[in-house]
C-alpha positions as CSV (number, residue, x, y, z in Angstrom):
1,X,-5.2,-6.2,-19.8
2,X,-4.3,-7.1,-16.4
3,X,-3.9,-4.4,-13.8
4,X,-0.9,-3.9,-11.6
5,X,-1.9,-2.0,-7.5
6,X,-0.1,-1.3,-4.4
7,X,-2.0,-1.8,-1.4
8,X,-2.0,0.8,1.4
9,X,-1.8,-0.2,5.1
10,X,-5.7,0.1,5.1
11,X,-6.3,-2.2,2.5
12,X,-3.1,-5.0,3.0
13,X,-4.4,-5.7,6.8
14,X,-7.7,-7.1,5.8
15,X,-5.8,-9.6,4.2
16,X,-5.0,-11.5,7.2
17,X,-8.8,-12.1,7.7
18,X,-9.4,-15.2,6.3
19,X,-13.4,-14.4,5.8
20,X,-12.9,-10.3,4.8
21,X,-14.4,-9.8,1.4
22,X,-10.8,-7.8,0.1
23,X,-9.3,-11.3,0.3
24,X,-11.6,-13.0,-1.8
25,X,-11.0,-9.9,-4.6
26,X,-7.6,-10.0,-4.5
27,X,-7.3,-13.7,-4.4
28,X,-9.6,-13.8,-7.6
29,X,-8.2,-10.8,-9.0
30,X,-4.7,-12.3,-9.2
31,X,-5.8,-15.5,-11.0
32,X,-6.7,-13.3,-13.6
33,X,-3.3,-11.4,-13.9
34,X,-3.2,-8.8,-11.6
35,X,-0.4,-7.8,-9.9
36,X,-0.2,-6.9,-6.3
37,X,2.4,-5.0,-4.6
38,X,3.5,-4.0,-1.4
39,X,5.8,-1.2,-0.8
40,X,8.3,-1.2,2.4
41,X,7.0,1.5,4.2
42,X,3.3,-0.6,4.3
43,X,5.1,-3.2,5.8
44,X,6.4,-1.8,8.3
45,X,3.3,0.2,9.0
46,X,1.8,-3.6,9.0
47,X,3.8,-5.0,11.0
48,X,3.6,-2.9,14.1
49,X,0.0,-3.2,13.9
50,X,-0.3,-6.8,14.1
51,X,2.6,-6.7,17.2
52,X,0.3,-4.1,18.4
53,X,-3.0,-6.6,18.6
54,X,-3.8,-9.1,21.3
55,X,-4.0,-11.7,18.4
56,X,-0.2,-10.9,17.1
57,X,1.3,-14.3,16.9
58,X,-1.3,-15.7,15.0
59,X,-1.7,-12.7,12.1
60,X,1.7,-12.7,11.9
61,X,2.1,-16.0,11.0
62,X,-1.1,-15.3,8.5
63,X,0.7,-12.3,7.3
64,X,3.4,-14.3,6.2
65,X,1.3,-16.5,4.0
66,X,-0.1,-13.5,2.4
67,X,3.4,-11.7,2.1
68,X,4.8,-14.5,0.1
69,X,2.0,-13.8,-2.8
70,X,3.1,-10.2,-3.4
71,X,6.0,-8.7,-4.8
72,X,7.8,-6.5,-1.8
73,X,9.4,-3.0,-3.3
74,X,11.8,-1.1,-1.7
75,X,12.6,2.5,-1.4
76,X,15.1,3.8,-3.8
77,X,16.9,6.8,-3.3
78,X,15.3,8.6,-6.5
79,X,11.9,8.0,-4.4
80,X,13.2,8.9,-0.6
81,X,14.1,12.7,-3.0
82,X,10.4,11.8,-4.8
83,X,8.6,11.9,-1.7
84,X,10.5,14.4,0.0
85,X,9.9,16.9,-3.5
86,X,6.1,15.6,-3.2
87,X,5.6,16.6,0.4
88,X,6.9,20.1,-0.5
89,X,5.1,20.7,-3.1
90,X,1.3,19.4,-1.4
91,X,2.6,21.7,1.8
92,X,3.1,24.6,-0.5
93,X,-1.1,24.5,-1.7
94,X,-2.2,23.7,1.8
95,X,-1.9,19.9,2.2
96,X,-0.2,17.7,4.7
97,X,1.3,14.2,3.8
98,X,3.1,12.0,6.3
99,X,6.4,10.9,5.4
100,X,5.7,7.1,5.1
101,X,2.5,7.9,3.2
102,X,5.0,10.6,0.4
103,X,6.6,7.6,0.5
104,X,4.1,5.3,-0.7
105,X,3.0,7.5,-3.2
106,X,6.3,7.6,-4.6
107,X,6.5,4.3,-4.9
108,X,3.1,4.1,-6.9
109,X,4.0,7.0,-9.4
110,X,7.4,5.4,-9.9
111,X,6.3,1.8,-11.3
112,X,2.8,3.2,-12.6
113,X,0.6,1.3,-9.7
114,X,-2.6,1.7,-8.9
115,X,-2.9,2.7,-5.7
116,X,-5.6,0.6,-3.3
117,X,-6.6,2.6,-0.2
118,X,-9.0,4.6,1.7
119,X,-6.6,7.3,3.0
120,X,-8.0,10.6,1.1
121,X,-4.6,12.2,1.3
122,X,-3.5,10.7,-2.0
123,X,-6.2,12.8,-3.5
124,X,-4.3,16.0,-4.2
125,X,-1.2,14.1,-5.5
126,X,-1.2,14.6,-9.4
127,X,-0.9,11.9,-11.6
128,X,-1.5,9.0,-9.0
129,X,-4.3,6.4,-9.6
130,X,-6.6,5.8,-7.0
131,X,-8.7,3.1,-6.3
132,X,-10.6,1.7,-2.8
133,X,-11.8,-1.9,-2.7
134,X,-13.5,-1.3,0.6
Protein backbone atom coordinates (compact mmCIF):
# COMPACT_ATOMS: atom_id res chain seq x y z
CA UNK A 1 0.00 0.00 0.00
CA UNK A 2 1.65 3.11 -1.07
CA UNK A 3 2.51 5.64 1.48
CA UNK A 4 1.62 9.34 1.35
CA UNK A 5 4.62 12.09 3.43
CA UNK A 6 5.15 15.68 3.77
CA UNK A 7 8.58 16.81 3.69
CA UNK A 8 9.86 19.27 6.21
CA UNK A 9 12.27 22.19 5.21
CA UNK A 10 15.17 19.76 6.32
CA UNK A 11 14.32 17.04 4.17
CA UNK A 12 12.77 19.09 0.74
CA UNK A 13 16.22 21.07 0.41
CA UNK A 14 18.32 18.09 -0.28
CA UNK A 15 16.27 17.72 -3.09
CA UNK A 16 17.93 20.26 -5.13
CA UNK A 17 21.15 18.24 -4.94
CA UNK A 18 21.28 16.33 -7.85
CA UNK A 19 23.77 13.54 -6.18
CA UNK A 20 22.12 13.65 -2.31
CA UNK A 21 20.99 10.13 -1.54
CA UNK A 22 17.07 11.67 -0.36
CA UNK A 23 16.68 12.33 -4.09
CA UNK A 24 17.37 8.99 -5.24
CA UNK A 25 14.63 7.63 -2.40
CA UNK A 26 12.18 9.85 -3.14
CA UNK A 27 12.60 9.64 -6.91
CA UNK A 28 12.31 5.67 -6.46
CA UNK A 29 9.89 5.89 -3.87
CA UNK A 30 7.39 7.69 -6.06
CA UNK A 31 7.59 5.19 -8.97
CA UNK A 32 6.20 2.92 -6.63
CA UNK A 33 3.19 5.06 -5.47
CA UNK A 34 4.11 7.21 -2.92
CA UNK A 35 2.95 10.41 -2.53
CA UNK A 36 4.96 13.44 -1.71
CA UNK A 37 3.72 16.59 -0.40
CA UNK A 38 4.74 19.90 0.33
CA UNK A 39 2.93 22.20 2.54
CA UNK A 40 3.10 26.20 2.06
CA UNK A 41 4.79 27.12 5.04
CA UNK A 42 7.98 24.69 3.71
CA UNK A 43 8.04 26.61 0.80
CA UNK A 44 8.37 29.51 1.93
CA UNK A 45 10.91 28.37 4.50
CA UNK A 46 12.66 26.96 1.10
CA UNK A 47 12.62 29.56 -0.66
CA UNK A 48 14.38 32.08 1.49
CA UNK A 49 17.00 29.68 1.94
CA UNK A 50 17.92 29.15 -1.52
CA UNK A 51 17.76 33.35 -2.01
CA UNK A 52 19.80 33.25 0.98
CA UNK A 53 22.87 30.98 -0.75
CA UNK A 54 25.60 32.19 -3.00
CA UNK A 55 24.30 29.54 -5.58
CA UNK A 56 20.47 30.98 -5.55
CA UNK A 57 19.75 31.28 -9.16
CA UNK A 58 20.74 28.02 -10.01
CA UNK A 59 18.76 25.96 -7.04
CA UNK A 60 16.03 27.92 -7.69
CA UNK A 61 15.72 26.96 -11.07
CA UNK A 62 16.43 23.15 -9.68
CA UNK A 63 13.78 23.84 -7.13
CA UNK A 64 11.41 24.37 -9.63
CA UNK A 65 11.98 21.06 -11.42
CA UNK A 66 11.51 19.37 -8.15
CA UNK A 67 8.36 21.55 -7.14
CA UNK A 68 6.52 20.50 -10.14
CA UNK A 69 6.64 16.56 -8.92
CA UNK A 70 4.86 17.32 -5.60
CA UNK A 71 1.49 18.23 -4.82
CA UNK A 72 1.73 21.99 -2.99
CA UNK A 73 -1.00 22.29 0.05
CA UNK A 74 -2.19 25.27 1.43
CA UNK A 75 -3.14 26.43 4.78
CA UNK A 76 -6.75 26.33 5.51
CA UNK A 77 -8.35 28.27 8.05
CA UNK A 78 -9.44 25.03 10.16
CA UNK A 79 -5.44 24.49 10.24
CA UNK A 80 -4.20 28.33 10.92
CA UNK A 81 -6.99 27.53 14.39
CA UNK A 82 -5.20 23.68 14.33
CA UNK A 83 -1.90 24.95 14.82
CA UNK A 84 -2.60 27.82 16.84
CA UNK A 85 -4.85 25.10 19.41
CA UNK A 86 -1.62 22.78 18.91
CA UNK A 87 0.95 25.33 20.06
CA UNK A 88 -1.23 26.00 23.21
CA UNK A 89 -1.65 22.89 24.14
CA UNK A 90 2.56 21.63 23.71
CA UNK A 91 3.21 25.24 25.61
CA UNK A 92 0.92 24.14 28.36
CA UNK A 93 3.29 20.62 29.12
CA UNK A 94 6.49 22.52 28.58
CA UNK A 95 7.18 22.45 24.81
CA UNK A 96 7.82 25.22 22.38
CA UNK A 97 6.73 24.92 18.58
CA UNK A 98 7.30 27.73 16.10
CA UNK A 99 4.44 28.99 14.28
CA UNK A 100 5.45 27.77 10.70
CA UNK A 101 6.42 24.43 12.23
CA UNK A 102 2.33 24.18 14.26
CA UNK A 103 1.67 24.85 10.97
CA UNK A 104 3.17 22.07 9.30
CA UNK A 105 2.09 19.73 11.68
CA UNK A 106 -1.34 20.74 11.07
CA UNK A 107 -1.10 20.14 7.82
CA UNK A 108 0.22 16.50 8.29
CA UNK A 109 -2.55 15.50 10.97
CA UNK A 110 -5.09 17.06 8.64
CA UNK A 111 -4.55 14.81 5.37
CA UNK A 112 -2.98 11.79 7.48
CA UNK A 113 0.77 12.38 6.08
CA UNK A 114 3.63 11.06 7.19
CA UNK A 115 5.79 13.50 8.22
CA UNK A 116 9.66 13.42 6.74
CA UNK A 117 12.03 15.44 8.91
CA UNK A 118 14.72 15.67 11.42
CA UNK A 119 13.34 18.53 13.58
CA UNK A 120 12.53 16.62 17.06
CA UNK A 121 9.89 19.16 17.90
CA UNK A 122 7.26 17.03 16.21
CA UNK A 123 7.95 14.56 18.84
CA UNK A 124 5.54 15.52 21.53
CA UNK A 125 2.66 16.21 19.03
CA UNK A 126 0.06 13.29 19.52
CA UNK A 127 -1.04 11.40 16.77
CA UNK A 128 1.53 12.66 14.09
CA UNK A 129 3.73 10.11 12.13
CA UNK A 130 7.20 10.63 12.03
CA UNK A 131 9.65 9.47 9.81
CA UNK A 132 13.53 10.84 8.85
CA UNK A 133 15.13 9.67 5.59
CA UNK A 134 18.43 11.26 6.55
Amino acid sequence: MPNNFLLDTNHASRLVSLGHPLRARVVLQASKGDGFYLAAPVLTELIFGFLELPRSKYNLEIWAGVESTLTLLPILPEDARAAAELRHALRKKGHQLLPLDALIAATALRDRLILLTTDTDFSSIAGLDIESWL
